[in-house]
C-alpha positions in Angstrom: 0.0 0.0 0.0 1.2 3.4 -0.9 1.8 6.0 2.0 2.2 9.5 2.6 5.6 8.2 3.9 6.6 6.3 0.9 6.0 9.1 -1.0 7.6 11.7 1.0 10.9 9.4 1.1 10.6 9.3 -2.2 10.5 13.1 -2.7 13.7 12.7 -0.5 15.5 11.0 -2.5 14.4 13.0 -5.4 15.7 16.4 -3.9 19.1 14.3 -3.5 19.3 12.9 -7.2 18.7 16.4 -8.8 20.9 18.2 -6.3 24.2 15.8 -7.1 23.1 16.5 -10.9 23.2 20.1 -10.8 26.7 20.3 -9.2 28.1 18.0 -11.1 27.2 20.0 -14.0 27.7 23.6 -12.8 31.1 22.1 -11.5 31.1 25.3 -9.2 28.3 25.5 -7.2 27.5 23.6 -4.3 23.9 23.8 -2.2 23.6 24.7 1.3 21.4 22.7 3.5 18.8 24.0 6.1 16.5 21.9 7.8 13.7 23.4 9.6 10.8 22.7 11.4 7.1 24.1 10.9 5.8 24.9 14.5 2.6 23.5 13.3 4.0 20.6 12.3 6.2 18.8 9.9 9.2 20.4 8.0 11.6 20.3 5.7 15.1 20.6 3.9 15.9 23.4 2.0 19.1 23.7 -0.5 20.3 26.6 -2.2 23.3 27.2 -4.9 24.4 30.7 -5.4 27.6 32.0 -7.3 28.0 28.4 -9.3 30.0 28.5 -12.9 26.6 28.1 -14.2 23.7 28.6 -11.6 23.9 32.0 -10.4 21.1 31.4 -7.8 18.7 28.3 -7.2 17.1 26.2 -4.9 16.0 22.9 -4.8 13.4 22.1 -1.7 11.6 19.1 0.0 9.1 20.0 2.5 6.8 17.5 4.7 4.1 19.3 6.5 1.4 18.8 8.6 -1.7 20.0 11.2 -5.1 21.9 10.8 -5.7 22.8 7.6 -6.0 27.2 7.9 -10.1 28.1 7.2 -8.8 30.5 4.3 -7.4 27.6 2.5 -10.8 24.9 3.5 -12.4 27.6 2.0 -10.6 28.7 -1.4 -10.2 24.7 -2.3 -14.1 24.1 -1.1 -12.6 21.1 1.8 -14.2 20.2 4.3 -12.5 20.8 7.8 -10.0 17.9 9.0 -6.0 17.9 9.3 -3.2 18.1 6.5 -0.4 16.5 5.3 1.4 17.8 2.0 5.1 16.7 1.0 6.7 17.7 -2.0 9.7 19.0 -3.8 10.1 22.3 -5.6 12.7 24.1 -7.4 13.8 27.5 -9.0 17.3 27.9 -11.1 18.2 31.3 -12.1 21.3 30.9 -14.2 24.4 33.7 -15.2 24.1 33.4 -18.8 21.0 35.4 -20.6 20.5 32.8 -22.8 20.1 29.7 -20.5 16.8 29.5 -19.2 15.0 29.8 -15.7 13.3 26.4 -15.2 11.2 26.2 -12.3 9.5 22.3 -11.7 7.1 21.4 -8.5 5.8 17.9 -7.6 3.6 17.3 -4.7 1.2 15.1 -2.6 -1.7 16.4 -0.3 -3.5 14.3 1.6 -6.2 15.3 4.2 -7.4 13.0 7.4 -11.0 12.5 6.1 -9.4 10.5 3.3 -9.0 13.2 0.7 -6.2 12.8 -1.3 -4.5 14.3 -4.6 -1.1 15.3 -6.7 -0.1 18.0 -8.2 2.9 19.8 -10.3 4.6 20.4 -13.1 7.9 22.2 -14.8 7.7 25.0 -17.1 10.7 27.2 -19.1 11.4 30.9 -18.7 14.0 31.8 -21.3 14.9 35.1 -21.5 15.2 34.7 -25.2 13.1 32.1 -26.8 15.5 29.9 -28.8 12.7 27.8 -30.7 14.7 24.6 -31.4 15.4 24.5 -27.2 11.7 25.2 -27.1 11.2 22.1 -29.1 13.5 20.0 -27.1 11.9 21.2 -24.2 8.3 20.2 -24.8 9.4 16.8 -26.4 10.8 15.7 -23.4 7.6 16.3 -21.3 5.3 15.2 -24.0 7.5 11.9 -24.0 6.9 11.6 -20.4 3.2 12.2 -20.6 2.7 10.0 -23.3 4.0 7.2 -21.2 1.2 7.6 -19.0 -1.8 8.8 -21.2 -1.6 10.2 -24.4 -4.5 12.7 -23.2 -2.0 14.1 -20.3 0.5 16.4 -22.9 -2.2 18.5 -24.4 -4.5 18.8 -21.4 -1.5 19.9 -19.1 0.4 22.0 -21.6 -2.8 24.0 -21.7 -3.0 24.2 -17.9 0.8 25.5 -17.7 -0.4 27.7 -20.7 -3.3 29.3 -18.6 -1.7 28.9 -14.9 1.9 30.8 -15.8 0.4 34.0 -17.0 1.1 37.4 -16.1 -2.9 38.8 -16.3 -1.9 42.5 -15.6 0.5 42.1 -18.7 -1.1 39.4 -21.0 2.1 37.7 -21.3 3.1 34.0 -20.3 5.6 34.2 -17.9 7.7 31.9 -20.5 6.9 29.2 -23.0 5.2 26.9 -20.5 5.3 23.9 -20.4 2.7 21.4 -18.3 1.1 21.6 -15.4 -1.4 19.6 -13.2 -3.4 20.0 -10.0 -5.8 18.2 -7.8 -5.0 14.6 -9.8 -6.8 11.5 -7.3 -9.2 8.8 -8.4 -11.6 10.8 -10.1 -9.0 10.9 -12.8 -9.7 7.4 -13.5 -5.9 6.3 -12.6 -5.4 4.7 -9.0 -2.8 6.6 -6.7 -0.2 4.0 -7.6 -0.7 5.1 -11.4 -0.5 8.9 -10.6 2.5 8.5 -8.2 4.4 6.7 -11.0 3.5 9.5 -13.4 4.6 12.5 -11.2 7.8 10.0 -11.0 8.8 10.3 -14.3 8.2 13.9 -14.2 10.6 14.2 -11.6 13.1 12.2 -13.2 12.6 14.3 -16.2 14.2 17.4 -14.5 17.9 17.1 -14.3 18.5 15.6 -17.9 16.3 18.8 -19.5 17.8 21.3 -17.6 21.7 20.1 -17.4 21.1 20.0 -21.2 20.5 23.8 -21.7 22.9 24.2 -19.0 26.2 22.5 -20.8 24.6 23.7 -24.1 24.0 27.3 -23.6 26.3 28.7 -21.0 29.2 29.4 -22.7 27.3 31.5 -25.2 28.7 35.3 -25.4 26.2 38.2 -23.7 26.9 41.9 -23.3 25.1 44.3 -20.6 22.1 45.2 -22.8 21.8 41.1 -22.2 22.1 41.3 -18.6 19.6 44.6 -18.6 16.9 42.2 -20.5 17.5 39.7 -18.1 16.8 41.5 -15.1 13.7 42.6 -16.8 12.5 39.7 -17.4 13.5 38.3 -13.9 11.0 40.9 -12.7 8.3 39.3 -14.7 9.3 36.0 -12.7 8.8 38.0 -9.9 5.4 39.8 -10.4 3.9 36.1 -11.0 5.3 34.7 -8.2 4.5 37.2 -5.9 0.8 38.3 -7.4 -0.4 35.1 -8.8 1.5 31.9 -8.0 -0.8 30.1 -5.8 1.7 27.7 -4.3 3.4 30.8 -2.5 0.3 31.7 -1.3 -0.6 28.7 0.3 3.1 28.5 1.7 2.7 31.7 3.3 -0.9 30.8 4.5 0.1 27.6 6.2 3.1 29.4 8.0 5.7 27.5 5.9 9.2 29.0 5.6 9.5 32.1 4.5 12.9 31.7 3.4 12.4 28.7 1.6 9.0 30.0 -0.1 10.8 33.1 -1.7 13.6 31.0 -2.7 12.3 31.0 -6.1 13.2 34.7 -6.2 16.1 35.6 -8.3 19.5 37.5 -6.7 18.6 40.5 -8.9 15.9 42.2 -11.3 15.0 45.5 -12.6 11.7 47.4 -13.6 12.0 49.8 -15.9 9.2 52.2 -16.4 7.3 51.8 -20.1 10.2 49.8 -21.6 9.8 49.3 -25.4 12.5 47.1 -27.1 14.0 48.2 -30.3 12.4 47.2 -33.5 13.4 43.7 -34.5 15.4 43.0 -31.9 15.6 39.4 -30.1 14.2 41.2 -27.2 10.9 42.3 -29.3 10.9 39.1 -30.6 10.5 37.1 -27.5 7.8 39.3 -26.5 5.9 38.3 -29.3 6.3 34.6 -28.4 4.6 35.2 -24.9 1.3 33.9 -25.9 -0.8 31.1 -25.1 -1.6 28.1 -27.7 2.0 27.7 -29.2 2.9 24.7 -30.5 6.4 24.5 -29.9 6.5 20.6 -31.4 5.6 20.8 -34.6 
């Protein structure tokens, strides 16, 4: 029988995998460990890189927390009251180089003690500049791993990343997406077993896609204007995350770590009032590309 402690050792072992992976590749960079407690309950590890060759600033976190689930939360998921348990990992890597991508990826379990249980995640792509053949490579890979499992999972949750990772007040995608998923249990049609194995292989997925751009793009030349666009478009990353993404909220709802929540912010990023870019640059061309619907595949 599959536990919440089966799966949160699993998570465990996930955070390890991916952290070796990363340094390895950065060759640099190695993360510091916190572990910390929730007073309410549970925990966690966090691990963050800064200053690598490659990483400039990231985090890869496992948390395992538990107790009364806060009415503001019963409420905005329509729960019924009765204690929490959610474990997961998450992670954020904001790189040196423009032109290697932010990845951010997030694979959970929630269970509840009146037998309510579900999963949840996902990984999407933030380039600063959209390279469309790394676009490509990046949506193969997760269609591959959704195909595995149901070949209705890559269009359903591409759509989901499409809609979830979008920056309303600037009708813009906060990148080229990606997939996401929420709220998966039996209803789906899958047992937990089946689920569990999917959001697996999306965690596996991780460290191959990303050390990929990593060794691949990182030596590429930048100037300042570079760096200038990449700060900009770090404080998209950090409009979403702070106005929209609902997994902070809940963090800072639940009186998770503070430290650890914001982790996914980057260690710098500007906002510049009314910025246009020039005509036909790479810059004006990524901005076109933040839409919804793209089919980066074919």
């Amino acid at each position: 029988m599959l536990t919440k402690e089966n799966i949160a050792d699993w998570f465990k072992q996930l955070q390890d995998d991916i952290c070796q992976k990363l340094e390895k590749t950065d060759s640099v960079g190695k993360f510091k460990q916190d572990e910390w407690e929730r007073p309410g309950g549970g925990g966690g590890r966090s691990r963050v890189l800064t200053e690598g060759k490659i990483i400039e600033k990231g985090g890869v976190n496992f948390s395992a927390v538990e107790g009364k689930t806060p009415e503001k939360i019963l409420k905005a998921l329509h729960l019924d009251s009765a204690d929490f348990f959610a474990t997961g990992v998450s992670i954020v890597l904001h790189p040196h180089n423009p032109f290697v991508p932010i990845i951010h990826m997030n694979v959970r379990y929630f269970e509840m003690s009146n037998g309510v249980w579900w999963f949840g995640g996902g990984i999407d792509l933030t380039p600063h500049y959209i390279d469309e053949d790394d676009a490509s490579f990046f949506h193969k890979q997760l269609k591959n791993v959704c195909d595995k499992h149901d070949s209705d999972y890559y269009d359903k949750f591409k759509k989901w990343a499409d809609d979830y990772f979008y920056i309303k007040h600037r009708k813009e995608t906060r990148g080229i997406g990606g997939i996401f998923f929420d709220r998966l249990n039996q209803d789906s049609g899958k047992s937990k077993e089946e689920i569990f194995a999917f959001v697996q292989d999306v965690g596996k997925t991780f460290a191959p896609t990303y050390t990929h751009f990593m060794s691949k793009n990182h030596d590429l030349d930048y100037n300042e204007d570079n760096i200038a666009w990449q700060k900009l478009r770090r404080g998209r990353y950090v409009e979403f995350n702070l106005v929209w993404d609902k997994g902070t909220k809940f963090g800072l709802e639940t009186d998770g770590r503070t430290e650890s929540i914001l982790m996914s912010l980057p260690p710098q990023a500007n906002w510049e009032y009314d910025h246009t870019p020039i005509e036909g640059s790479q810059e004006e061309e990524t901005l076109k590309q933040l839409k919804k619907g793209i089919d980066w595949i074919n």
